[in-house]
C-alpha atoms as a printed R data frame, in Angstrom:
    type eleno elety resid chain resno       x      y       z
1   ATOM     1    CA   UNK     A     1   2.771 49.646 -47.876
2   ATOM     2    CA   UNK     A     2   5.683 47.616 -45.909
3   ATOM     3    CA   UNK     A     3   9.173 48.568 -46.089
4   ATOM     4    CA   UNK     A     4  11.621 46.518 -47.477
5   ATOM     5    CA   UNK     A     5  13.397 46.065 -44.444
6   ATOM     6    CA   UNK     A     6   9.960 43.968 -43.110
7   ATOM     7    CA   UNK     A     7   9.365 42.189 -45.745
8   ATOM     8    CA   UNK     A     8  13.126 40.795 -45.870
9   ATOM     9    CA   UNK     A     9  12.385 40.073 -41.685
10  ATOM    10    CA   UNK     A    10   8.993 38.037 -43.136
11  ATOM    11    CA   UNK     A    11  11.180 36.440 -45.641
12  ATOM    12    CA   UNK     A    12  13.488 34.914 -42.940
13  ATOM    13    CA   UNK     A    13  10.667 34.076 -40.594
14  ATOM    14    CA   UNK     A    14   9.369 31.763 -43.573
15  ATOM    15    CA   UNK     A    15  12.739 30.287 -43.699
16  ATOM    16    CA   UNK     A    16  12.661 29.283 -39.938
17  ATOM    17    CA   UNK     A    17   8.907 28.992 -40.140
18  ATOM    18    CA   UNK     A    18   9.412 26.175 -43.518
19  ATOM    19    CA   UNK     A    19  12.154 24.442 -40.855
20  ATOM    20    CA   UNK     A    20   9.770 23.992 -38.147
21  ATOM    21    CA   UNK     A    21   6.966 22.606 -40.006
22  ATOM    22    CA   UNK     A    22   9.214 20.102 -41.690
23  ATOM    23    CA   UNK     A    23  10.873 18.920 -38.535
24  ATOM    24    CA   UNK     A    24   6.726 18.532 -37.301
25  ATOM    25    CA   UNK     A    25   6.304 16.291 -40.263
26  ATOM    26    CA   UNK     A    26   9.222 13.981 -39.367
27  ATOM    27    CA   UNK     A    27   8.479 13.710 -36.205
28  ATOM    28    CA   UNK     A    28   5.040 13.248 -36.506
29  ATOM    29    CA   UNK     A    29   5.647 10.497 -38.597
30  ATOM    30    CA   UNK     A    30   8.045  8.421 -36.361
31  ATOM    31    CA   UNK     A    31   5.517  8.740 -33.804
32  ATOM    32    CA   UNK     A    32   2.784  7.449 -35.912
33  ATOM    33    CA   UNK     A    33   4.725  3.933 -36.158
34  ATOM    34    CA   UNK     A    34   5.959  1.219 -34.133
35  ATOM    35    CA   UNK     A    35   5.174 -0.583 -31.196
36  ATOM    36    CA   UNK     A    36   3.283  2.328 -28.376
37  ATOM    37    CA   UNK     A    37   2.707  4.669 -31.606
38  ATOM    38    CA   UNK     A    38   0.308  7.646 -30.998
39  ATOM    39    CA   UNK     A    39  -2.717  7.850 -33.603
40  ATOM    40    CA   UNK     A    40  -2.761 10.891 -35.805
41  ATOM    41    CA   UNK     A    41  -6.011 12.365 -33.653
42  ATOM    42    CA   UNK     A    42  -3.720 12.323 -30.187
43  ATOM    43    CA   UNK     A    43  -0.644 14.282 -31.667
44  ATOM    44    CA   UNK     A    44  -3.136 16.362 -32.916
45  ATOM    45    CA   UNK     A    45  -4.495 17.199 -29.459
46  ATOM    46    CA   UNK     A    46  -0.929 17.012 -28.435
47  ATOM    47    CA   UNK     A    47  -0.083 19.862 -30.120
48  ATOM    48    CA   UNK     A    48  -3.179 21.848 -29.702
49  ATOM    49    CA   UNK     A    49  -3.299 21.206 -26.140
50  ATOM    50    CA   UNK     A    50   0.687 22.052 -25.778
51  ATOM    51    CA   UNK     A    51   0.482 25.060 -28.279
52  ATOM    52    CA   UNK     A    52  -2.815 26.565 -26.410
53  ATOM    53    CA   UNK     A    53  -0.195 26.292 -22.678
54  ATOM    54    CA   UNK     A    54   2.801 28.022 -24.659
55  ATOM    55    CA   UNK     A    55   0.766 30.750 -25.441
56  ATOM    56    CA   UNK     A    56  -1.100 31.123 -22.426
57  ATOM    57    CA   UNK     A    57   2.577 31.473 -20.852
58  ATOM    58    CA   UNK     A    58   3.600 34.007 -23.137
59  ATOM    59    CA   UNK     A    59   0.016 35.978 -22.776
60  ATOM    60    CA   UNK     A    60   1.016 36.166 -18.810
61  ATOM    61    CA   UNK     A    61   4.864 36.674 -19.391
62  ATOM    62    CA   UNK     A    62   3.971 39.963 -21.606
63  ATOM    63    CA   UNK     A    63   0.770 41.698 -20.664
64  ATOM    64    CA   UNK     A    64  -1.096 43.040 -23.570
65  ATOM    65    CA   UNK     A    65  -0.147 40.005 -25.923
66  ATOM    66    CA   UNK     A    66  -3.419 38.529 -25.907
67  ATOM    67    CA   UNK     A    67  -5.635 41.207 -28.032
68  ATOM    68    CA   UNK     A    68  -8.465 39.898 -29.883
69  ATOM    69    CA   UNK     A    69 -10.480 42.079 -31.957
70  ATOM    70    CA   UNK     A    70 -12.517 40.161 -35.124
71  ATOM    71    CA   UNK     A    71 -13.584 36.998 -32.955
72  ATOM    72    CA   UNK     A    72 -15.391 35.181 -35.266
73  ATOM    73    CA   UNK     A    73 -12.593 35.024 -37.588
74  ATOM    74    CA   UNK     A    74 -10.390 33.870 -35.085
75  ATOM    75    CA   UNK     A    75 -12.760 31.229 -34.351
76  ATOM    76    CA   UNK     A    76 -12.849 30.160 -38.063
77  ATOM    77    CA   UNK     A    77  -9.094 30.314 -38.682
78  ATOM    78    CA   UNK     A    78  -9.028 27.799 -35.570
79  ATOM    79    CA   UNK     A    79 -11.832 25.714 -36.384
80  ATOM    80    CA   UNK     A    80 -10.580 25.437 -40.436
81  ATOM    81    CA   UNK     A    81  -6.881 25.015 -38.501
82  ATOM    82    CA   UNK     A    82  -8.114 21.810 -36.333
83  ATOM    83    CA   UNK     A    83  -9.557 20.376 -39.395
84  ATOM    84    CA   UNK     A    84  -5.965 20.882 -41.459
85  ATOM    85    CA   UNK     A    85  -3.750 19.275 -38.625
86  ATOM    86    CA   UNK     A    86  -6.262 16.182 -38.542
87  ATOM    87    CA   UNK     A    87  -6.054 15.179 -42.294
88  ATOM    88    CA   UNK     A    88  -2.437 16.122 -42.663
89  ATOM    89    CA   UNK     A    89  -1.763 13.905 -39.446
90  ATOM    90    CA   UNK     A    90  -3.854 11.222 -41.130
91  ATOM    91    CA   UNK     A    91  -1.868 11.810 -44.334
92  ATOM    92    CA   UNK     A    92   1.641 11.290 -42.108
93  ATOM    93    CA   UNK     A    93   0.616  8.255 -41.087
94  ATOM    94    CA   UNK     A    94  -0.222  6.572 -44.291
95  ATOM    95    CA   UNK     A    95   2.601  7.874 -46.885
96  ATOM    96    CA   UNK     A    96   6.303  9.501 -46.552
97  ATOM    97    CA   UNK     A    97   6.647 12.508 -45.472
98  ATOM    98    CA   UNK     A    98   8.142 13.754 -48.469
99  ATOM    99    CA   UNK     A    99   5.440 13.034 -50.263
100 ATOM   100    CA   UNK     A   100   2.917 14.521 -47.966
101 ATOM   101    CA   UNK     A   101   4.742 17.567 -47.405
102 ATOM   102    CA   UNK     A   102   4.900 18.143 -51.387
103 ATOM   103    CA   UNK     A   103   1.013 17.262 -51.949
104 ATOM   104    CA   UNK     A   104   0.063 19.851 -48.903
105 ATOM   105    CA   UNK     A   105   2.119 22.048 -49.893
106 ATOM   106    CA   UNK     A   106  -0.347 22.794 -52.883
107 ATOM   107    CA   UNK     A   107  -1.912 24.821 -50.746
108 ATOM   108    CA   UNK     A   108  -0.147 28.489 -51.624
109 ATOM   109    CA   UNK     A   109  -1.203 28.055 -55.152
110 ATOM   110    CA   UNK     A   110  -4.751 26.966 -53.775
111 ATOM   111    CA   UNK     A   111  -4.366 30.551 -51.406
112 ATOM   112    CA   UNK     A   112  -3.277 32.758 -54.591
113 ATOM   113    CA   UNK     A   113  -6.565 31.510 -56.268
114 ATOM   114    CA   UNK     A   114  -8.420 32.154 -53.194
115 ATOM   115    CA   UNK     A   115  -7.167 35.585 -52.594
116 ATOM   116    CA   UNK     A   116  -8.563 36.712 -56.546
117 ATOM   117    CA   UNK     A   117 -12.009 37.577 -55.008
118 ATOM   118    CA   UNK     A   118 -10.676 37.568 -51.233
119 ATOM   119    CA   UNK     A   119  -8.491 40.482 -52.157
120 ATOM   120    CA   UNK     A   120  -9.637 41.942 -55.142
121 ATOM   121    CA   UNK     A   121  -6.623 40.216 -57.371
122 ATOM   122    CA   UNK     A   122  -7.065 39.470 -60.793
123 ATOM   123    CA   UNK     A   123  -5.794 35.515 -62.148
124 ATOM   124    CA   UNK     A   124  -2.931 35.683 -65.086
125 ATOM   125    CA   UNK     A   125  -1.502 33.330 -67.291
126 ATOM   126    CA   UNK     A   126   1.296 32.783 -65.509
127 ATOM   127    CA   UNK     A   127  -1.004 31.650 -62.683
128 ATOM   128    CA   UNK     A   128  -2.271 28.949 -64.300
129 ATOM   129    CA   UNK     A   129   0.664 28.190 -66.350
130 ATOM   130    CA   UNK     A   130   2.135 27.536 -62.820
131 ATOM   131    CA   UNK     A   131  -0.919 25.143 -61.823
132 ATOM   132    CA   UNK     A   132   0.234 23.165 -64.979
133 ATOM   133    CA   UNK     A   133   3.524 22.804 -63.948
134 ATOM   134    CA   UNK     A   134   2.715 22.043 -60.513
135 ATOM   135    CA   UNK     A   135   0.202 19.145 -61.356
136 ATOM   136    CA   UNK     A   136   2.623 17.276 -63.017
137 ATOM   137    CA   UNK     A   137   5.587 17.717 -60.040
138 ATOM   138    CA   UNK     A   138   2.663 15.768 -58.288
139 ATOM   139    CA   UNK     A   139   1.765 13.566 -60.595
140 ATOM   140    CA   UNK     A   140   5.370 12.256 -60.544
141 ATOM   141    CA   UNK     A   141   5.387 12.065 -56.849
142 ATOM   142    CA   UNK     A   142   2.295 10.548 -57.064
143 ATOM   143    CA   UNK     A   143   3.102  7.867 -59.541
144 ATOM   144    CA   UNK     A   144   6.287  7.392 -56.967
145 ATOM   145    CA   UNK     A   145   8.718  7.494 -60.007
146 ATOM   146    CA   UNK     A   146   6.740  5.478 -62.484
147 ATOM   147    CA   UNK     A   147   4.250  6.208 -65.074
148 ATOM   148    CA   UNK     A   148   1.250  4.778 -63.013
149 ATOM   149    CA   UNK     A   149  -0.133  6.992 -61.040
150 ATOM   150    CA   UNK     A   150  -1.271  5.827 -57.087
151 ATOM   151    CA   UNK     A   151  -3.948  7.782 -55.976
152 ATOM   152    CA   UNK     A   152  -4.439  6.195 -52.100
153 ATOM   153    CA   UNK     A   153  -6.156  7.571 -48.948
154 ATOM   154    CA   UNK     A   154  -2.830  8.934 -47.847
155 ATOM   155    CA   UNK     A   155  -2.882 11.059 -50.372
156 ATOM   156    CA   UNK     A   156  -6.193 12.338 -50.637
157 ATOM   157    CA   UNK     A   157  -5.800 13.289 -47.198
158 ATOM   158    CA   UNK     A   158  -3.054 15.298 -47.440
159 ATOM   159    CA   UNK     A   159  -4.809 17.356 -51.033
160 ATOM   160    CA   UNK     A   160  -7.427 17.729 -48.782
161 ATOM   161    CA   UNK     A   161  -5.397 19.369 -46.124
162 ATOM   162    CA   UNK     A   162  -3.663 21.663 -49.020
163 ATOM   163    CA   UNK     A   163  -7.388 22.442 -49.219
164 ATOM   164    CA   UNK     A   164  -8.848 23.808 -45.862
165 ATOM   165    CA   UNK     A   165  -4.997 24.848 -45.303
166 ATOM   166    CA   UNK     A   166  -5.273 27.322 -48.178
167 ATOM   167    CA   UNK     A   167  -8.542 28.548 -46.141
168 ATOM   168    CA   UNK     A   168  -6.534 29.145 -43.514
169 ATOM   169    CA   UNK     A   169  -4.460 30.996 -45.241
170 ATOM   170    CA   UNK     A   170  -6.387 33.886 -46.435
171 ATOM   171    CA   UNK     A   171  -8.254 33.651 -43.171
172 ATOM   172    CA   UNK     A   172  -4.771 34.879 -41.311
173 ATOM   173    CA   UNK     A   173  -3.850 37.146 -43.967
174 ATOM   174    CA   UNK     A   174  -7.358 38.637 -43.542
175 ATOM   175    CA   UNK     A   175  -6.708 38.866 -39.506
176 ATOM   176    CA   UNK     A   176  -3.373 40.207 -39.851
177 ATOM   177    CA   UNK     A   177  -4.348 44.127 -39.823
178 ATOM   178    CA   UNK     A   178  -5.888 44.167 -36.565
179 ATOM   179    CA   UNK     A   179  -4.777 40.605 -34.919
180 ATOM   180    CA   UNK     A   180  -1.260 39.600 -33.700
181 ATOM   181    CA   UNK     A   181  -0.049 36.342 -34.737
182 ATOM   182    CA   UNK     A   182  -0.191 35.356 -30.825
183 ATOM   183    CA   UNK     A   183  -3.519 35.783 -30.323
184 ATOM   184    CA   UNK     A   184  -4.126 33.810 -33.826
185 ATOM   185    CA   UNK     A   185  -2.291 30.787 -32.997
186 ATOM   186    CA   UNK     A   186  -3.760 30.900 -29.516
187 ATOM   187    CA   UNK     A   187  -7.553 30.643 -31.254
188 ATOM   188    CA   UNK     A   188  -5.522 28.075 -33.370
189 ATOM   189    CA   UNK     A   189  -5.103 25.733 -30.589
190 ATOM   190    CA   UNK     A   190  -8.910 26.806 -28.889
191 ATOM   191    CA   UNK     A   191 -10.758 25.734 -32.413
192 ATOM   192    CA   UNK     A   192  -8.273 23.188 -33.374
193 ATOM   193    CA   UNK     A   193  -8.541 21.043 -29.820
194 ATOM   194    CA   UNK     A   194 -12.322 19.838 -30.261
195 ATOM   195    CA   UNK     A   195 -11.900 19.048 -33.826
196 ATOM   196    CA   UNK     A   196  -9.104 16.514 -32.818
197 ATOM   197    CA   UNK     A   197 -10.750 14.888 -29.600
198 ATOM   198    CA   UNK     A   198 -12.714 12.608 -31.431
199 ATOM   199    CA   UNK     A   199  -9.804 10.695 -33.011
200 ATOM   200    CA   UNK     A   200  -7.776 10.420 -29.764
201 ATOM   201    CA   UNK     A   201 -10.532  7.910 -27.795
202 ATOM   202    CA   UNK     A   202  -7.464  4.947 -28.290
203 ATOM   203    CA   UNK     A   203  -5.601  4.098 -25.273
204 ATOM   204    CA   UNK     A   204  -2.435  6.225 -25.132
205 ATOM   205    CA   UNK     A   205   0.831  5.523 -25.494
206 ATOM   206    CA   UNK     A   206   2.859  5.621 -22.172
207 ATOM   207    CA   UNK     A   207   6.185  5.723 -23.222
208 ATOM   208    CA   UNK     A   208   8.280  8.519 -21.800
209 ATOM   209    CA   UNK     A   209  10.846  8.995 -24.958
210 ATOM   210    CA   UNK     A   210   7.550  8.726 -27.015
211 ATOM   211    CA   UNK     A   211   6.274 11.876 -24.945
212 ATOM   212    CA   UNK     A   212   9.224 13.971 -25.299
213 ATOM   213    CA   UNK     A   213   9.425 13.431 -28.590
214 ATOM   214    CA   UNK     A   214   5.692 14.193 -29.366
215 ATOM   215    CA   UNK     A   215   6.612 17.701 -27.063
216 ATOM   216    CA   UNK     A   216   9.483 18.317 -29.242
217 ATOM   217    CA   UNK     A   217   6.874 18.396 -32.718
218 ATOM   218    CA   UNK     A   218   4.422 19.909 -30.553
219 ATOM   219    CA   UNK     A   219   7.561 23.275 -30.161
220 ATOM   220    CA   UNK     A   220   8.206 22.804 -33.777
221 ATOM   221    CA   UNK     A   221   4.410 23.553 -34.975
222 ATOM   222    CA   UNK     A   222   4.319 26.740 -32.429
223 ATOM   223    CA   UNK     A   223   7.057 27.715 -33.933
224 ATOM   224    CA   UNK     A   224   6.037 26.963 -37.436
225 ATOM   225    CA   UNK     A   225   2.745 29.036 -36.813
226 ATOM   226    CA   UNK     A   226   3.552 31.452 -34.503
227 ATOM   227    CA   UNK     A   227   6.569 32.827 -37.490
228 ATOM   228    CA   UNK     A   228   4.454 31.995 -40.561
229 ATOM   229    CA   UNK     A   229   1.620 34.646 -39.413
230 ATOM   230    CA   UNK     A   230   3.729 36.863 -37.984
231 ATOM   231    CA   UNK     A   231   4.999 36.780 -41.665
232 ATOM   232    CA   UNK     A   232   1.832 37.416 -43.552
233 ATOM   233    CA   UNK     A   233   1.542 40.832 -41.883
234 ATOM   234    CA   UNK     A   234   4.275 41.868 -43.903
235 ATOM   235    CA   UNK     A   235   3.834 40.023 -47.214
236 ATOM   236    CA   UNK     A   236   1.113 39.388 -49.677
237 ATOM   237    CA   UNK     A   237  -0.196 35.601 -49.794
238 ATOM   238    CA   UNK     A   238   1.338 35.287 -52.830
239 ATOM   239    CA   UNK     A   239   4.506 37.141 -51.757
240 ATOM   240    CA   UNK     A   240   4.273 34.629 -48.834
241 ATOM   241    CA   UNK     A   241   4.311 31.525 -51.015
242 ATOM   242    CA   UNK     A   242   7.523 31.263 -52.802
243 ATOM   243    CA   UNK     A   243   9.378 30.870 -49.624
244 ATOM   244    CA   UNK     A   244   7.080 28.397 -47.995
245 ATOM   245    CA   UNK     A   245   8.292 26.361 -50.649
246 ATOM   246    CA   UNK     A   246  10.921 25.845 -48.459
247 ATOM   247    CA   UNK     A   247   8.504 23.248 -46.822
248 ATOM   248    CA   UNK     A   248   8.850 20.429 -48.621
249 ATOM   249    CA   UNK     A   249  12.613 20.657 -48.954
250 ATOM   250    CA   UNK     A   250  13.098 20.727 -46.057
251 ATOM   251    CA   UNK     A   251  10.619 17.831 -44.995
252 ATOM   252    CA   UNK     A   252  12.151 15.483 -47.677
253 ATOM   253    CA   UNK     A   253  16.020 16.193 -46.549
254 ATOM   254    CA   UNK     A   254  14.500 16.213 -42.691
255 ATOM   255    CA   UNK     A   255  12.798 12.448 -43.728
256 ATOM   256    CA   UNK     A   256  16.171 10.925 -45.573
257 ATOM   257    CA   UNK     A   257  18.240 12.409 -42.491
258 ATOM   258    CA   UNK     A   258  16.353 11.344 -39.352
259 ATOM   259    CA   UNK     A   259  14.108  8.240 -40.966
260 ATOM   260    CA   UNK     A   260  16.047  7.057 -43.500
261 ATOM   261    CA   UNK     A   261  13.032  7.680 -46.178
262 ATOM   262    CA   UNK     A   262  13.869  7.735 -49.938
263 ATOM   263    CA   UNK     A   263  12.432  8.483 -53.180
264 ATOM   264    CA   UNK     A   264  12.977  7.402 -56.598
265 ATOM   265    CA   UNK     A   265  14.363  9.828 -58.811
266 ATOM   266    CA   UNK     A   266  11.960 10.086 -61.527
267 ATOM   267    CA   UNK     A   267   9.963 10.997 -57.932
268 ATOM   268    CA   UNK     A   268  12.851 13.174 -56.839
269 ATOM   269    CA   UNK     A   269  12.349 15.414 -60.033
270 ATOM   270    CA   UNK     A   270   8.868 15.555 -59.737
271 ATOM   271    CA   UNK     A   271   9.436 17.217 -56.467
272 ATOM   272    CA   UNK     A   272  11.936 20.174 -58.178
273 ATOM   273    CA   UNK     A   273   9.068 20.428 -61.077
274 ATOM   274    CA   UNK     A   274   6.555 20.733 -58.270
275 ATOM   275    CA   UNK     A   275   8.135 23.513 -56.509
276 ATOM   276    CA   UNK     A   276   9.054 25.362 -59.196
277 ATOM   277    CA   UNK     A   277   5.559 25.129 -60.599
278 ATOM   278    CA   UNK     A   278   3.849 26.561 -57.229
279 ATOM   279    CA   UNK     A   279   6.662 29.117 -56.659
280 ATOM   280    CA   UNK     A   280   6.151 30.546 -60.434
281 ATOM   281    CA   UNK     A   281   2.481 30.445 -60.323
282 ATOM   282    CA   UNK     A   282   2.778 32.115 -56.828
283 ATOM   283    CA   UNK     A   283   5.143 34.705 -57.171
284 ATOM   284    CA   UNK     A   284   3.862 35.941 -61.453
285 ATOM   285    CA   UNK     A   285   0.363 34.845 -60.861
286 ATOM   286    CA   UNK     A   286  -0.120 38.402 -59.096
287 ATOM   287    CA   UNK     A   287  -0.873 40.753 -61.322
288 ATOM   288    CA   UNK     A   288   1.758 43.847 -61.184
289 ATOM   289    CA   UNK     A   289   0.070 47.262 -60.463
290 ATOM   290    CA   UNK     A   290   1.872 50.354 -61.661
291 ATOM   291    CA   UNK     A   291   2.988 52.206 -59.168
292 ATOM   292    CA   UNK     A   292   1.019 55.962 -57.864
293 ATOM   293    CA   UNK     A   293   1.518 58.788 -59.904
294 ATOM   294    CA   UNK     A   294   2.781 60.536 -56.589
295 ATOM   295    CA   UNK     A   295   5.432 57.533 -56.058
296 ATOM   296    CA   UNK     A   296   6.813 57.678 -59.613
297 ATOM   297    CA   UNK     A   297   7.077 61.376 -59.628
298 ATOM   298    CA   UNK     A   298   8.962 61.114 -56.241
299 ATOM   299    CA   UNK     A   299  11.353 58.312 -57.882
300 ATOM   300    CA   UNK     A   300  12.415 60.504 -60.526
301 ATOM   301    CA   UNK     A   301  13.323 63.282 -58.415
């Protein structure tokens, strides 16, 4: 059992870890348009290729970092990991990132549902309850503030994503026991690189602000990875998923600040509905153990 001192430290690693990803988003999406753009497939190797030197810097800079234990699971995380950044790079480049940052971030709901036979958890009411609720945010950002709903490759790409990234998910929380969140993102990068090469064969940008700025999102999703599993060795995945609702805050306030994107309102709402629907349905869906006999016997002396 963690202390509560470590799970308040996972708590504010989420926080930074939320800020990083959203910051990834934005950027990824200004450098999937205009003139010298990159494709979705080449910021993906970007950042794989990037993240994989990072850690290779930190392995030598602290001896002892790098400590693999359950290989193949490592492998998976980083295979199932390439396959996430692809489609949600896809999904940038085709819709807001608002919008894809609310439809991935499905994907703690998806994990709670996942972890039921992953982790021996039992589904409750308020799980699904939540679902409900967070269907229709979506719907509403879907419909982009009107009753019709649009239902376009951007966004199939980024449900999709929510998918395999829920995968992920319980894959890390699996690891977290014996692996250190290094040596995860590190297999990250390995498994992610090869699933990305095929959709970077288009000549390359060459522009140098271009670069820097693909570097910059290229920090921001070590950072976002790196923090997030270091957080899910303190914290259950559902414990885990209220505060990576942070995400798509931040991505939407991130995308009105730095690219001047907007929603409607009626959009806007469906956003709040959203969130709240995920964070309920992550944070009651668990169901509540009572505590050990021991524990309560200890509490009331």
């Amino acid at each position: 059992m963690t202390s509560p001192g470590s799970r308040g430290r996972a708590r504010l690693l989420l926080v930074g870890s939320a800020l990083c990803f959203g910051l990834m988003a934005v950027l990824t999406r200004r450098l999937s348009h205009g003139l010298g753009a990159f494709t979705a497939g080449q910021l993906a190797v970007v950042r794989f290729a990037l993240g994989a030197a990072l850690s290779a810097l930190a392995f030598r800079l602290r001896p002892g970092l790098y400590a693999p234990q359950r290989r193949r699971l490592l492998w998976l995380r980083g295979v199932s990991g390439g396959v996430v950044v692809v489609l949600y790079f896809l999904a940038l480049a085709r819709i807001p990132a608002g919008e894809a940052g609310m439809l991935y971030n499905l994907f703690p709901v998806i994990a709670t549902l996942m972890a039921v036979p992953a982790f021996g958890e039992r589904p409750t009411v308020h799980l699904l309850l939540g679902l409900l609720v967070a269907s229709t945010g979506v719907g509403l950002v879907l419909g982009g503030g009107t009753l019709e709903l649009g239902l376009g490759a951007g966004e199939l790409l980024a449900v999709a994503a929510a998918g395999f990234a829920a995968f992920s998910a319980v894959t890390i929380r699996a690891m977290r026991p014996t692996e250190n969140a290094a040596t995860i993102f590190f297999y990250f990068c390995l498994g992610g690189l090869p699933v990305a090469l095929p959709f970077a064969l288009d000549p390359w940008p060459l522009d140098p602000a271009a670069w820097g700025l693909a570097a910059l999102m290229a920090v921001a999703a070590y950072g976002a990875q790196v923090l997030m599993s270091e957080a899910y060795g303190a914290l259950t995945v559902g414990e885990a998923a209220i505060w990576l609702q942070l995400t798509p805050i931040a991505q939407v306030a991130l995308g009105a600040a730095l690219l001047s994107e907007r929603l409607p309102a009626l959009a806007l709402v469906g956003v709040l509905v959203g969130v709240s629907g995920v964070a309920y349905g992550s944070v009651m869906g668990a169901r509540r153990y009572p505590a050990p006999a021991a524990a309560r016997r200890g509490a009331e002396g």
